[in-house]
C-alpha positions as CSV (number, residue, x, y, z in Angstrom):
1,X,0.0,0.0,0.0
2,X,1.4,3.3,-1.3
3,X,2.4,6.3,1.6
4,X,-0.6,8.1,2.6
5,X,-3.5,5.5,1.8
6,X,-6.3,5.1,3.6
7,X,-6.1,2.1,5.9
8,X,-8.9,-0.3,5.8
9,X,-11.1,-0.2,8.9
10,X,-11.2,-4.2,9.3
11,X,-10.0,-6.6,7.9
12,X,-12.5,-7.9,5.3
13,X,-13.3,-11.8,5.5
14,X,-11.3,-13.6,2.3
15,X,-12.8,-15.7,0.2
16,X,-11.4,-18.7,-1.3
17,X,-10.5,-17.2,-4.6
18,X,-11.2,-19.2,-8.0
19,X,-8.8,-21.9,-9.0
20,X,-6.4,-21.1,-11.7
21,X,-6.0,-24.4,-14.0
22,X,-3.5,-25.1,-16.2
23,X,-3.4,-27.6,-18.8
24,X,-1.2,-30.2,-18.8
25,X,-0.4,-33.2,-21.3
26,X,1.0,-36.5,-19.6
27,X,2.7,-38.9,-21.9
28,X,2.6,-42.6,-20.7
29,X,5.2,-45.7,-21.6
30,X,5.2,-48.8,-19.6
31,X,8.2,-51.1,-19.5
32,X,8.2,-55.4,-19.0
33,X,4.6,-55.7,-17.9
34,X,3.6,-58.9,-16.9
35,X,2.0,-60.6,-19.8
36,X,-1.1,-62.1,-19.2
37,X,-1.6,-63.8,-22.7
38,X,-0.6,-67.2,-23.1
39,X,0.0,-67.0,-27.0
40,X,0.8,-63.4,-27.6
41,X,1.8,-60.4,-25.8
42,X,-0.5,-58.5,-23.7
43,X,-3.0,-55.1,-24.9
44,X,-2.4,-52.9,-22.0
45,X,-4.2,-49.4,-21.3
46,X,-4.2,-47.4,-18.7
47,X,-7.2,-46.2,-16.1
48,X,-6.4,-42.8,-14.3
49,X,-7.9,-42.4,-11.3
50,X,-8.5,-39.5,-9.2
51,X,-8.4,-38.9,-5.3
52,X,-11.8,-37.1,-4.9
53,X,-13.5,-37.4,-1.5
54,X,-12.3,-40.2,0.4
55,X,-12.3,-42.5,-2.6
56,X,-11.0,-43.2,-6.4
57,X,-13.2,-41.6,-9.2
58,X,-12.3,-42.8,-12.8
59,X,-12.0,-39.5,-14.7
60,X,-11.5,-38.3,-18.8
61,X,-10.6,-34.8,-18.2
62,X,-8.1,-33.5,-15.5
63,X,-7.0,-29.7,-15.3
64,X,-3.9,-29.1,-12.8
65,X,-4.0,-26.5,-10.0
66,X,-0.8,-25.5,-8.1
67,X,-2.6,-24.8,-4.7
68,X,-3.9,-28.2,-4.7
69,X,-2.9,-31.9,-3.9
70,X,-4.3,-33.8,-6.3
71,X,-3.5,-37.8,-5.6
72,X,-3.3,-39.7,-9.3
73,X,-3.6,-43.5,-9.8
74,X,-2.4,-45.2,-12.9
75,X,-4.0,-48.9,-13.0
76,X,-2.6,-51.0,-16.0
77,X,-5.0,-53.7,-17.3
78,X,-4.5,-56.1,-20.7
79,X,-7.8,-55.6,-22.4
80,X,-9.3,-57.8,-24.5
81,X,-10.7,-55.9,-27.4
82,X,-12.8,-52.5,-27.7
83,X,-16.0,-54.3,-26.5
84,X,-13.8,-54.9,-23.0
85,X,-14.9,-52.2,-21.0
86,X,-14.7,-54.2,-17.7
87,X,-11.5,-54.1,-15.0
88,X,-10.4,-57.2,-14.1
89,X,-8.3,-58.5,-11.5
90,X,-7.0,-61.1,-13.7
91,X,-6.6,-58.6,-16.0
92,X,-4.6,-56.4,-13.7
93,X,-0.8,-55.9,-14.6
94,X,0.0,-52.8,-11.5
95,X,-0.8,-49.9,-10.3
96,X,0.9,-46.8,-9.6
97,X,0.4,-43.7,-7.1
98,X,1.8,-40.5,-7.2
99,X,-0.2,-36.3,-7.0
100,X,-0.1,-34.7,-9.8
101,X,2.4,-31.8,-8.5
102,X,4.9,-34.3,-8.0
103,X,4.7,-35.2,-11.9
104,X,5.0,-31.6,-12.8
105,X,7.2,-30.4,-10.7
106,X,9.7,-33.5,-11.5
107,X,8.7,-33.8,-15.2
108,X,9.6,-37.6,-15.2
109,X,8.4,-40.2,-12.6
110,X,9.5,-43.3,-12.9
111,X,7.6,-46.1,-10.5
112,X,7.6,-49.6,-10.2
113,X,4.1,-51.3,-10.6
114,X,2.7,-52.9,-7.7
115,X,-0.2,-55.3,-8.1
116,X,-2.7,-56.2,-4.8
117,X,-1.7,-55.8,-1.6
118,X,1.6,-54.2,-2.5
119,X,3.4,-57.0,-4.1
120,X,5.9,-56.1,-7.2
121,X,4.3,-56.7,-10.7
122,X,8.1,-58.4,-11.3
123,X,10.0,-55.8,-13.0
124,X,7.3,-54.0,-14.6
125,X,7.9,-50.1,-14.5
126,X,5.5,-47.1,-15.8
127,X,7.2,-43.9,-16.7
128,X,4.7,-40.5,-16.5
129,X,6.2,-37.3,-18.3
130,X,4.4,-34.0,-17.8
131,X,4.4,-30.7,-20.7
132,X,3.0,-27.8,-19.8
133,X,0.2,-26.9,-23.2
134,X,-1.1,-23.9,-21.3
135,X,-2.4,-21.7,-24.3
136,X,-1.0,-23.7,-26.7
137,X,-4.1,-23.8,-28.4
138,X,-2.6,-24.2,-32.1
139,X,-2.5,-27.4,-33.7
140,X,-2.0,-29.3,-37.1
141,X,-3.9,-32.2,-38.7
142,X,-1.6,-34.7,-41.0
143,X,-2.5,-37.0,-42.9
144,X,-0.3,-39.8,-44.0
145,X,-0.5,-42.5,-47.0
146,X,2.4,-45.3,-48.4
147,X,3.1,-46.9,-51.4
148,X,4.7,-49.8,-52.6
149,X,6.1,-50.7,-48.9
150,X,8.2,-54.0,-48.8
151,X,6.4,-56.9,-48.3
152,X,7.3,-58.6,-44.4
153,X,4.9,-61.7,-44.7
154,X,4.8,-64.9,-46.1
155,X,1.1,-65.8,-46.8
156,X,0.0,-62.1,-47.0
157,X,0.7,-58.7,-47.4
158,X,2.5,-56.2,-44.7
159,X,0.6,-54.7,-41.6
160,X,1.6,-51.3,-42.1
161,X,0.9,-48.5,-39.2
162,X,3.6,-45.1,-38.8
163,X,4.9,-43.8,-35.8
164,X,5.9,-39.9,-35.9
165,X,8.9,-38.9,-33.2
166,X,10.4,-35.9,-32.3
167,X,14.2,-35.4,-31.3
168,X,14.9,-33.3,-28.2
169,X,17.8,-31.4,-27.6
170,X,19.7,-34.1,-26.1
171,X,19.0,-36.6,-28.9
172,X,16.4,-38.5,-27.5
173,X,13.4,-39.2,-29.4
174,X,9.5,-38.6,-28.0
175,X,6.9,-40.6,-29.5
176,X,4.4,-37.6,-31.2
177,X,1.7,-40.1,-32.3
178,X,1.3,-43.8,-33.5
179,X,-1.2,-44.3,-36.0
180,X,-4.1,-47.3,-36.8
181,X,-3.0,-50.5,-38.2
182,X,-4.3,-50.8,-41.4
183,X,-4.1,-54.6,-42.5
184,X,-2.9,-56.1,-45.7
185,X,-2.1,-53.5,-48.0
186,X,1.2,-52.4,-49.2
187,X,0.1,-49.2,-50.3
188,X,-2.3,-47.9,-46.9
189,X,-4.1,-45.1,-46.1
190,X,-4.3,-44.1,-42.8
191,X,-6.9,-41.7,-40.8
192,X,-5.7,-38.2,-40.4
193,X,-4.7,-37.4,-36.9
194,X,-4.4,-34.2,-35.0
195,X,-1.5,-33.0,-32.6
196,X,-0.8,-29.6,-30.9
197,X,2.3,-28.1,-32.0
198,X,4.0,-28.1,-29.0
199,X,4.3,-31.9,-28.8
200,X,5.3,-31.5,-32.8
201,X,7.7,-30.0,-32.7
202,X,7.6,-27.5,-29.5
203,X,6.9,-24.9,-31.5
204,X,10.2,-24.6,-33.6
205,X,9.5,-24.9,-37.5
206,X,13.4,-27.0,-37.5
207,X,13.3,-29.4,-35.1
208,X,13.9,-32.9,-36.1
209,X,11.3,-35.4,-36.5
210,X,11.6,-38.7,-37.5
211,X,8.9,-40.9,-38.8
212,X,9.0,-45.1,-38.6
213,X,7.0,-47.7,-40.4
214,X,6.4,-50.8,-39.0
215,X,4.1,-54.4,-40.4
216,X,2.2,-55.4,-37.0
217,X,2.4,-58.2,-35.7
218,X,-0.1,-59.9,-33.2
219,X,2.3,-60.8,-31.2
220,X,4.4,-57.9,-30.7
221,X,7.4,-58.7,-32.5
222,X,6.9,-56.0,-35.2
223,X,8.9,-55.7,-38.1
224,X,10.8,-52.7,-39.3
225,X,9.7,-51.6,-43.0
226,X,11.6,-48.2,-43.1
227,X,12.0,-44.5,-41.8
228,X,13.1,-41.5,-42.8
229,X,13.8,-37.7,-41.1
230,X,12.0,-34.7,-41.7
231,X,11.3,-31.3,-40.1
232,X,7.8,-29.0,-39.6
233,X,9.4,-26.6,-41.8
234,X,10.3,-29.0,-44.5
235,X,6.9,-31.0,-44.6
236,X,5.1,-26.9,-44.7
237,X,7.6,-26.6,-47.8
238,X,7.2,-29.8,-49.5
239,X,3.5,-29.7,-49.2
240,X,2.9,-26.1,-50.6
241,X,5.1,-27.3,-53.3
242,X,3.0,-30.8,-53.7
243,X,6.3,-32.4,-53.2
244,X,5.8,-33.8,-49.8
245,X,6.9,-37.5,-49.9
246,X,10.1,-38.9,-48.9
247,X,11.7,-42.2,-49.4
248,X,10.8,-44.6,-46.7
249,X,14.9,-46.0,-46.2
250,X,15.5,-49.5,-44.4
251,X,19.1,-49.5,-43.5
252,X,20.6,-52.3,-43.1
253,X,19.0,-53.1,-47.0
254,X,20.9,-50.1,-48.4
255,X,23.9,-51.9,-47.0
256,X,23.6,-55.2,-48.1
257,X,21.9,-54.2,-51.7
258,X,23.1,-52.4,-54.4
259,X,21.1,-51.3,-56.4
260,X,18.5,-50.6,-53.2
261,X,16.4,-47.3,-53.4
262,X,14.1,-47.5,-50.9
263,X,11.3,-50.0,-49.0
264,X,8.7,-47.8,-50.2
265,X,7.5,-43.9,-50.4
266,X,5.3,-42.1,-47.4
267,X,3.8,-39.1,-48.7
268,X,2.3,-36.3,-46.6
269,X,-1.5,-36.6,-48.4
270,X,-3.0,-33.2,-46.2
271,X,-1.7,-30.5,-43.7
272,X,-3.9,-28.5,-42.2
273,X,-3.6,-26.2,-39.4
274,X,-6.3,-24.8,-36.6
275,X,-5.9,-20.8,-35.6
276,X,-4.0,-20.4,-38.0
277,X,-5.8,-19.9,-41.5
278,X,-3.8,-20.8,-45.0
279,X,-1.4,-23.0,-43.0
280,X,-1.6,-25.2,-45.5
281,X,-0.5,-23.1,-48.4
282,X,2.3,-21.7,-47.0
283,X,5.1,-21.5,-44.5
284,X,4.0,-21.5,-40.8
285,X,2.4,-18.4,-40.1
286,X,2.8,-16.0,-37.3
287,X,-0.3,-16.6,-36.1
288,X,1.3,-19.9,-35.2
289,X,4.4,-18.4,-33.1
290,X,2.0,-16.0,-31.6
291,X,-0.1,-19.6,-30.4
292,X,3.2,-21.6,-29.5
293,X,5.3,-18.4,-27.9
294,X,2.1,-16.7,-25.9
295,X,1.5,-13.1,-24.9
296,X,4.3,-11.1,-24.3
297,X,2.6,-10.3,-20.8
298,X,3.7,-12.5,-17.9
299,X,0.3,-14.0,-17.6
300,X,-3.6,-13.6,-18.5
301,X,-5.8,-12.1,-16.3
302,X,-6.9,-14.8,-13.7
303,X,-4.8,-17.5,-15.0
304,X,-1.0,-17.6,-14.3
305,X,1.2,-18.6,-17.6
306,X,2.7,-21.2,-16.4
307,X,1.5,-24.3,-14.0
308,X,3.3,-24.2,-10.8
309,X,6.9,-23.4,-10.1
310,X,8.9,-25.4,-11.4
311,X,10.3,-23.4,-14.5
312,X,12.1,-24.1,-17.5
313,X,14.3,-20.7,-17.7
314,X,16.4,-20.6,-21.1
315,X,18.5,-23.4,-21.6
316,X,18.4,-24.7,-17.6
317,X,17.3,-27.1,-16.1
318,X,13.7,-26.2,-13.7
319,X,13.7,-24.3,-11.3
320,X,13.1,-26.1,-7.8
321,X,11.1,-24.5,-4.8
322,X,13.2,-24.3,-2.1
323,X,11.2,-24.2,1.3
324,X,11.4,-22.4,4.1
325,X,9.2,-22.0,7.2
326,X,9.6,-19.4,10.1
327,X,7.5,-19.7,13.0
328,X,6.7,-17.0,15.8
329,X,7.8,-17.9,19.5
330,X,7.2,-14.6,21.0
331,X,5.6,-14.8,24.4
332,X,1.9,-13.5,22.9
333,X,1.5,-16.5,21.8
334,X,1.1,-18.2,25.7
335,X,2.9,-20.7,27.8
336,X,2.8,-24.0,25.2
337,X,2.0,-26.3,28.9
338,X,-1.5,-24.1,28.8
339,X,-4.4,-24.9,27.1
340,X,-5.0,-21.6,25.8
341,X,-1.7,-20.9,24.0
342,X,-1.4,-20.7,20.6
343,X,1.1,-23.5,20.6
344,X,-0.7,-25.6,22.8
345,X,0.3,-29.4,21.6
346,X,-3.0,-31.3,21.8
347,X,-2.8,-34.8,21.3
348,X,-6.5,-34.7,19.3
349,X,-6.4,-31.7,17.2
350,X,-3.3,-29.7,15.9
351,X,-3.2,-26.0,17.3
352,X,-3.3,-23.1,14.3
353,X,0.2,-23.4,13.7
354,X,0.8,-27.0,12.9
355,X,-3.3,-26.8,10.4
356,X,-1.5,-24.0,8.4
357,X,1.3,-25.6,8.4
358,X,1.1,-29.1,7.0
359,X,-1.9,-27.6,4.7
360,X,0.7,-25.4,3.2
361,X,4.2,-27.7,3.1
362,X,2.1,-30.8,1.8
363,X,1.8,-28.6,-1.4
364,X,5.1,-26.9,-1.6
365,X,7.1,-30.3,-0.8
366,X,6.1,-31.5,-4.0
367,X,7.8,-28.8,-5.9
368,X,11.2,-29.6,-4.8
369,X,13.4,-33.2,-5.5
370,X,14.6,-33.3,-2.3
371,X,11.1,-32.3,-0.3
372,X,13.5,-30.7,2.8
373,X,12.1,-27.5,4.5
374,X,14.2,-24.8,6.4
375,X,13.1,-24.3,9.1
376,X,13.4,-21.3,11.2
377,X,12.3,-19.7,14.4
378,X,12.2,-15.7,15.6
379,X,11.2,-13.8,18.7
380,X,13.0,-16.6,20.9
381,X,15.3,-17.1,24.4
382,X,17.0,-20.2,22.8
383,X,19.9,-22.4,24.7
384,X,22.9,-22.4,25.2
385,X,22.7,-19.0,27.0
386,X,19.3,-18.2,25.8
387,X,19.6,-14.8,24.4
388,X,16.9,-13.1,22.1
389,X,17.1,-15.0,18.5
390,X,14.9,-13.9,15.0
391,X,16.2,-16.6,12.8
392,X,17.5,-19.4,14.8
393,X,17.0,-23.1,13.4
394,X,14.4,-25.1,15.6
395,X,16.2,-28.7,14.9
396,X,18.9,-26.0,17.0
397,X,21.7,-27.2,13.7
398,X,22.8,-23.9,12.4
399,X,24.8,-26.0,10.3
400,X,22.2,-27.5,8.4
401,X,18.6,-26.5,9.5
402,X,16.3,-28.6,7.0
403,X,14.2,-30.8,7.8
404,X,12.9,-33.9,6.3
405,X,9.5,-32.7,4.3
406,X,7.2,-31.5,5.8
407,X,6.6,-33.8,9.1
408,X,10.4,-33.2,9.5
409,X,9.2,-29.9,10.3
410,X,6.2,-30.6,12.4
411,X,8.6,-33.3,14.7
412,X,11.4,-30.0,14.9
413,X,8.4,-27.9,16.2
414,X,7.6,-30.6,18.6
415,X,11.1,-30.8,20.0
416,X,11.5,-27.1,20.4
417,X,8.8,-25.9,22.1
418,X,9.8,-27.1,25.4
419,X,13.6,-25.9,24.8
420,X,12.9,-22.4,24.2
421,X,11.6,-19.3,26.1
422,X,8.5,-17.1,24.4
423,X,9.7,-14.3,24.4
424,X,9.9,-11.0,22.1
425,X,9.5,-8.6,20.0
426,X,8.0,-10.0,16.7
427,X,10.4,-8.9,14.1
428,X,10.4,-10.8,10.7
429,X,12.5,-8.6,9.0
430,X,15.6,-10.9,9.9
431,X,14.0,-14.2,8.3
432,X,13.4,-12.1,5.5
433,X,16.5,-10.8,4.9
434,X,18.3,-14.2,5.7
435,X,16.1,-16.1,3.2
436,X,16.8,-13.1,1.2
437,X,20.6,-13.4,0.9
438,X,20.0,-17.1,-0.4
439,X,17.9,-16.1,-3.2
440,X,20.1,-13.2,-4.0
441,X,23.7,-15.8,-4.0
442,X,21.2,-17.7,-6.7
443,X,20.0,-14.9,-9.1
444,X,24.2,-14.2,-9.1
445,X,24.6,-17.3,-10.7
446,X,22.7,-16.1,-13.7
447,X,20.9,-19.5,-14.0
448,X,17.9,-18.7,-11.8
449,X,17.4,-23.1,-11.4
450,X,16.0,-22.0,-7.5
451,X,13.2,-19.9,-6.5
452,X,12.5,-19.7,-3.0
453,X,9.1,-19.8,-1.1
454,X,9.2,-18.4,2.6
455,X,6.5,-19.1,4.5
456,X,6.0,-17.1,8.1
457,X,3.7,-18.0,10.8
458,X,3.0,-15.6,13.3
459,X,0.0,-14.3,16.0
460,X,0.0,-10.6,16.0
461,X,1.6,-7.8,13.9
462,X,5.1,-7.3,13.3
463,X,7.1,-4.9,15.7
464,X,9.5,-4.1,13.1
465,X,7.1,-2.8,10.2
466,X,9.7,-0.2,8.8
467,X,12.2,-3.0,8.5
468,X,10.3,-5.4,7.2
469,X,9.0,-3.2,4.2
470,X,12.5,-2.5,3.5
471,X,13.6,-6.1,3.4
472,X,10.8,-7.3,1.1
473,X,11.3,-4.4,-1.6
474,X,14.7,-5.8,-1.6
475,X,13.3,-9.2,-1.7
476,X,10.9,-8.4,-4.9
477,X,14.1,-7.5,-7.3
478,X,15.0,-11.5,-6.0
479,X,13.3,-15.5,-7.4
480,X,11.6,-15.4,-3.7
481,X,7.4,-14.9,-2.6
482,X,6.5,-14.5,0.8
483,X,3.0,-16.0,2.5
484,X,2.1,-14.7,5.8
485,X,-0.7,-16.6,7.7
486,X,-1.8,-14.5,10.9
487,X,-2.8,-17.3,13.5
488,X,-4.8,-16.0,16.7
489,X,-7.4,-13.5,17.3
490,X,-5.0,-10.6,17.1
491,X,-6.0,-7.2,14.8
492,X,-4.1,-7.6,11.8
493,X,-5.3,-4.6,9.8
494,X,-1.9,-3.5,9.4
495,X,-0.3,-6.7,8.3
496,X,-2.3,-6.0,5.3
497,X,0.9,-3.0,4.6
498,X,2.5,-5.6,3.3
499,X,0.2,-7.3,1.0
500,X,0.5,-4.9,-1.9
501,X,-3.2,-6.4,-3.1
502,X,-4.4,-2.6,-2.9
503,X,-1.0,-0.5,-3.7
504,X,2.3,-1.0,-4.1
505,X,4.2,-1.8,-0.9
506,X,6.6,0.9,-0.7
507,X,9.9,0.9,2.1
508,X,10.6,4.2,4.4
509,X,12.8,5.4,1.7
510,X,9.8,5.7,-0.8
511,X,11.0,2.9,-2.8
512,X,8.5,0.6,-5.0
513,X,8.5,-2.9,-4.7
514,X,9.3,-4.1,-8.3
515,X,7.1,-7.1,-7.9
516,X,4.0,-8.0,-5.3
517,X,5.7,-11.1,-3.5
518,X,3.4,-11.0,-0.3
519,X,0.3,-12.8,0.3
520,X,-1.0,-12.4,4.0
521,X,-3.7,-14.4,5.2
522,X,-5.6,-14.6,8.5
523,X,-5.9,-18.3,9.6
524,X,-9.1,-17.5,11.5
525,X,-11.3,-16.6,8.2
526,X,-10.5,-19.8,7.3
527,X,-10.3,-21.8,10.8
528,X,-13.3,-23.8,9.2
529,X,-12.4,-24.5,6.0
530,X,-11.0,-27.8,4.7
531,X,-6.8,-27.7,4.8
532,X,-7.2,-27.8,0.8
533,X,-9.4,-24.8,0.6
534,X,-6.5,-23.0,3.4
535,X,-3.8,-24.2,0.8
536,X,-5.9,-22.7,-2.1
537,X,-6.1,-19.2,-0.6
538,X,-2.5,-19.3,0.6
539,X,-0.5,-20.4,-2.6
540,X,-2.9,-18.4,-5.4
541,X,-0.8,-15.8,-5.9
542,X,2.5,-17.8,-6.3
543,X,2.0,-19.1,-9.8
544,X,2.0,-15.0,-11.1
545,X,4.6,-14.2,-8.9
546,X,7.2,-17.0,-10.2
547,X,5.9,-15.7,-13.7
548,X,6.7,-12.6,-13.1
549,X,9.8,-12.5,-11.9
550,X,11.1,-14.8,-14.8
551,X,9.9,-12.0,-17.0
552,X,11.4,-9.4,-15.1
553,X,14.8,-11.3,-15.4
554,X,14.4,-12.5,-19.5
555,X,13.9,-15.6,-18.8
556,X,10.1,-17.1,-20.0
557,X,9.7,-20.3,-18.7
558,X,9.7,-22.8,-21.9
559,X,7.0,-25.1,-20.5
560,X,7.6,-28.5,-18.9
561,X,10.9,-30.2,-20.2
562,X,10.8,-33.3,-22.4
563,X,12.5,-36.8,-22.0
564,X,13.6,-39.6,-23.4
565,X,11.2,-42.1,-25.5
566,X,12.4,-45.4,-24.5
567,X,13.7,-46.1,-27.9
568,X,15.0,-49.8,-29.4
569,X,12.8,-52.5,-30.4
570,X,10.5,-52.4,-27.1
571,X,8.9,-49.1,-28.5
572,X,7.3,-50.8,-31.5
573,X,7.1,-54.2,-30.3
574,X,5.0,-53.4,-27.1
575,X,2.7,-50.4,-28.1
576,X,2.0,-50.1,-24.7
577,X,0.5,-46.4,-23.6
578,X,0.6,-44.0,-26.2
579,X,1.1,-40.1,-25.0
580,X,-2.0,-38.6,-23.6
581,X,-3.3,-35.3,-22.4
582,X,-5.0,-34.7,-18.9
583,X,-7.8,-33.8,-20.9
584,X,-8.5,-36.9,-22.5
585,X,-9.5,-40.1,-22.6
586,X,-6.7,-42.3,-20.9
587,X,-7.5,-45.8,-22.3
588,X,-5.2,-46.7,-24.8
589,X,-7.0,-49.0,-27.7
């Protein structure tokens, strides 16, 4: 709030605000399933299931919120044909479950299958990548043909069905889309298909993509007609030109023959593009940058641009959360042995403290590969000689003062209160500025892989307000946000300074915050809410702020990273789970 404004009268009650989705595709590969066929190889697909009061609810569509933990199951079955609609335990080949944030924020999860009761479905493995499509709204529609493929059976005619790959930076290739088998026929047809261009070719016209043709075979062991390499760019060219086929090249024939041309021609037979009109006659328009790049703002009104924190910033690698708590043991809190204190430990219901805080952590720890917290406490008497502290560590380590996720943290609460005196005054500005000093020896690195969440829990208003302004405008130039949940009954109209939701925070000097990196919340206007609606209202705001400061530095977030196909023979000879997107259908014909 800006010098000379008005302050508000009372704090009015918050509401929950509205959840901010973001769309995310997960791609799906499974590895030595158990096969359940006696004469062929298993027909696995995968049922997504979603945590949703107290039990699993099949679901089709799936939009991703930050503030939330959503709990995923992937069940693996071997169905038996498309009239096979049915679940079967003796169909069963594992299960795996993970939340949703974890995917995202780790980009590749990697789990072993478990079948009932926990036992190990052998060595069978499912591998869950996450790519952020968040207003990628562009896509193309291709539509392949063949002719004259080799022949790969005896007693009839090839099996023919393409698979299209990209090739990522580091060489790997991503399956983009694997089309219908179409049987007998060395010259197929097969049905047009449509993909977004960010799995394409993530939205850059010369990146290399490969496509495959393959005879099916029933039981798995598909044979390799041909392939050959192409771009976006080229197919664009080669189409307007009505030049788009390319010689489908077995390699190991062009070796051993001489006079060997090709095993065939696959020719591109349409191109057609969505949002962006007269795709097809031409090079990619810009239409079709301005769908893959974005605004050049940091995000839409009431949606952030990017799902969650963990970024993608230039060529990096994404950015983890790193977590840090400070919690207030000044003596207005009450003696912890009474009843009445604030930081009271009842054995049947947590005190204010410990609700806000596991509500809160559960979220953040997913956004971070190691899940540990900092953890920090101010306003203290702390031993040896129990002199005043404002940013000692409550596992009492200065050395290292993280604790194991999140119930690291609650056990280190524990174990403190009875160690320390509550004692005073309630300044924050040291935490600040000591989390601060982190995130600045980051941003100095120029690689901007951390950003750092700081969340303070305290019972009245700070006693060091000009301080604490000053530390966060510092703070806002940094990759740090600041949540403040106000736990008690105490007036906290002028905590809401430092919430710049009305005005830009400014510090003694006059100084603008660059960015709004505070979100202050008053635990009692949501004492009765569900720990998931708490965690909504708490984290809202951090999604715009990570955005924002990546913007501020240069750096827009490229979306969620890609990863490695598992290439070799397994990726045609078990078709297993094609990729998917949150907001389709997850069975896999």
């Amino acid at each position: 709030m800006s010098a000379g404004s008005e302050r508000r009268a009372a704090a009015a009650p918050r509401a929950v605000p509205a959840p901010r989705a973001s769309r995310v595709e997960l791609r799906l590969s499974c590895r030595h399933l158990l096969d359940r066929d006696p004469l062929t190889k298993s027909d696995p697909s995968v049922l997504l299931l979603l945590r949703s009061q107290n039990q699993w609810v099949q679901v089709f569509t799936l939009d991703y919120y930050f503030e939330e933990v959503q709990k995923l199951r992937f069940e693996v079955y071997d169905t038996r044909g498309p009239s096979d609609l049915g679940y079967q335990d003796d169909d069963f080949l594992g299960g795996m479950e993970c939340t949703l944030g974890q995917i995202v924020a780790q980009k590749k999860v990697t789990r072993a299958l478990l079948l009932r009761f926990g036992r190990n479905a052998g060595k069978s493995t499912i591998t869950v990548t996450a790519e952020d499509i968040s207003g990628n709204n562009g896509y193309v529609e291709l539509s392949f043909r063949a002719r004259k493929l080799d022949d790969k059976d005896l007693f009839s005619k090839s099996d023919p069905f393409l698979e299209l790959y990209r090739v990522n930076d580091d060489g790997s290739e991503q399956l983009v889309y694997r089309t219908e088998v179409v049987k007998d026929n060395l010259s197929p047809v097969w049905e047009p298909f449509k993909v977004s261009l960010n799995n394409l070719c993530s939205c850059e016209e010369t990146r290399p993509l490969k496509c495959l043709v393959w005879d099916h075979d029933s039981r798995g062991k598909h044979d390799f007609i041909g392939e050959f390499s192409t771009t976006f760019e080229e197919m664009q060219k080669a189409f307007g030109e009505d030049q788009a086929q390319w010689d489908c090249v077995n390699a190991k024939y062009r070796q051993k023959k001489r006079n060997y041309k090709n095993s065939g021609v696959v020719i591109l037979a349409d191109l057609k593009g969505s949002l962006f009109p007269g795709l097809h006659h031409g090079r990619l328009s810009d239409s079709l940058h301005r769908e893959c790049t974005g605004p050049s703002t940091p995000a839409e009104p009431g949606r952030p641009a990017h799902p969650g924190c963990n970024l993608e910033p230039g060529p990096g690698p994404g950015a983890d959360v790193q977590k840090w708590v400070a919690i207030d043991f000044t003596a207005s809190n009450g003696d912890p042995r009474n009843s009445c204190s604030l930081h009271y430990i009842n054995p049947f219901q947590p005190n204010e403290y410990l609700q806000a805080l596991v509500a809160v952590g559960e979220i953040c720890q997913d956004y971070d590969s190691d899940k540990r917290f900092s953890a920090l406490g101010f306003g203290a008497r702390i031993p040896p000689k129990y002199e005043v502290s404002h940013d000692f560590a409550i596992n009492f380590n200065p050395e290292d003062d993280e604790c194991e996720g999140i119930q690291g943290v609650v056990e280190a609460y524990r174990n403190c209160l009875p160690r320390v005196q509550l004692y005073g005054p309630t300044n924050v500005a040291p935490v600040i500025s000591k989390v601060a000093r982190m995130a600045a020896a980051e941003e100095s690195t120029g690689e901007a892989s951390q950003y750092y969440i700081l969340l303070v829990l305290t019972d009245g208003v700070v006693t060091d307000m000009a301080e604490a302004r000053e530390a966060i405008v510092r703070a806002s130039h940094l990759p740090m946000s600041i949540i403040i949940v106000g736990v008690g009954n105490a007036d906290f109209t002028d905590m809401q300074t430092l919430d710049g939701d009305e005005g830009i925070l400014r510090s003694p000097r006059g100084e603008p915050a660059l960015r709004d990196i505070v979100q202050f919340v008053p635990f009692r206007e949501l004492k009765s809410a569900s720990p998931a609606a708490l965690a909504k209202c708490v984290l809202a705001e951090v999604p715009r702020q990570v955005v924002e400061y990546f913007s501020y530095r240069e750096l827009p977030p490229r979306g969620l990273g890609t990863h490695t196909h598992d290439a070799g023979p397994e990726r045609a000879g078990q078709p297993g789970v094609r990729p998917v997107s949150v907001s389709s259908t997850l069975g896999v014909p």
